[in-house]
N, C-alpha and C positions, 0 to 999 in steps of 0.2 A: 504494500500500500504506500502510496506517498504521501506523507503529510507533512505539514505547514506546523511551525512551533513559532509562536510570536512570542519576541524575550526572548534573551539569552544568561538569564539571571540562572542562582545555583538549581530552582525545582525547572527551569526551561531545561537547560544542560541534561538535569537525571531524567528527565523524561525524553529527549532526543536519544539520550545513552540508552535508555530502555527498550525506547522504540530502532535503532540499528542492530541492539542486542536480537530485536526479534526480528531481524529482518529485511525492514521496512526503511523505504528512501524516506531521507526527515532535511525538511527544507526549514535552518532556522532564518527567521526575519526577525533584524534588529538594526540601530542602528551603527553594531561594530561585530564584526566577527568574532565567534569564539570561537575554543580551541578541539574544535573536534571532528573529525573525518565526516562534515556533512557539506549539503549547500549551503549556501548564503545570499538572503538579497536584502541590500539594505529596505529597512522599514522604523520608521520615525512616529511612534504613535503619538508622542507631544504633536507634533507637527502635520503628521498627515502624511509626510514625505516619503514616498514611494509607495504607496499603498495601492494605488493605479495598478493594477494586472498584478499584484502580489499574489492573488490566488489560485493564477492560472492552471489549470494542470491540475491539481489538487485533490485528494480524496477526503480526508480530510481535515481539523484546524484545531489546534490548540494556542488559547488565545491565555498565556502568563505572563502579559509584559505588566510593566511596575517601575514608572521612572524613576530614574537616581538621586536625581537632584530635584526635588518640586516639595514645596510648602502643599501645594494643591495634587499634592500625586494620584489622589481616591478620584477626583475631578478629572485630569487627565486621561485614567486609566478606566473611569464609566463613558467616556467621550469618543476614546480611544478605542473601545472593546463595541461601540455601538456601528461606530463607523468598519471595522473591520469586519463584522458578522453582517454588516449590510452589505458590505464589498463580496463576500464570500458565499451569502446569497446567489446574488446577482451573477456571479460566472458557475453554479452548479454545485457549491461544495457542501454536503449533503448531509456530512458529521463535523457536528460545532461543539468545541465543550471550554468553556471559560472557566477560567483557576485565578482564585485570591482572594484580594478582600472585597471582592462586589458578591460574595455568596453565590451558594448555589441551589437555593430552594426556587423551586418553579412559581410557591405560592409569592414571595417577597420578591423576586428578583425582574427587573423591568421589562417590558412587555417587545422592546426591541433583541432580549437577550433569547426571547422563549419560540420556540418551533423551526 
């Protein structure tokens, strides 16, 4: 399977590591590469920068990014996670599953993250 890991923080990492360990092409998107025998395309969820065709190709997405540096990172990172499940949507990508601090109950969690 091929998937999309957004973030390259330490649970982005163990979960790319996890997902080569079984097998699977793991495409991370961030904005710096890290250090492990996968692809890479830059992707800037502060910004929005490069998110344009980031999903192309895609089976599907794991969305753990979590900016570094932001007073407003919870802000960022629901902004950030709406616009890339929108993006990913829109090109077929068919398994979406977001990690961190926006939860993951279907009852609480906003109505752009569900279906």
């Amino acid at each position: 399977m091929r998937v999309g890991v957004v973030g390259a923080g330490v649970a982005s990492r163990s979960i790319a590591k996890a997902l080569l360990d079984r097998g699977d092409q793991v495409v991370i998107m961030s904005p710096e590469p890290c250090n492990l025998p996968v692809l890479w395309r830059r992707l800037d969820v502060s910004t929005g920068e490069g998110l344009e065709g980031a999903f192309n190709g895609l089976e599907a997405l794991i969305y753990a990014a979590w900016p570094k540096h932001s007073k407003s990172g919870l802000d960022i990172t629901y902004h950030g996670a709406i616009s890339a499940i929108d993006q990913a949507k829109r090109v077929g990508v068919t398994r979406r599953l977001i990690l961190g601090p926006l939860g993951s109950s279907g009852a609480t969690s906003p109505p752009a993250f569900r279906g």
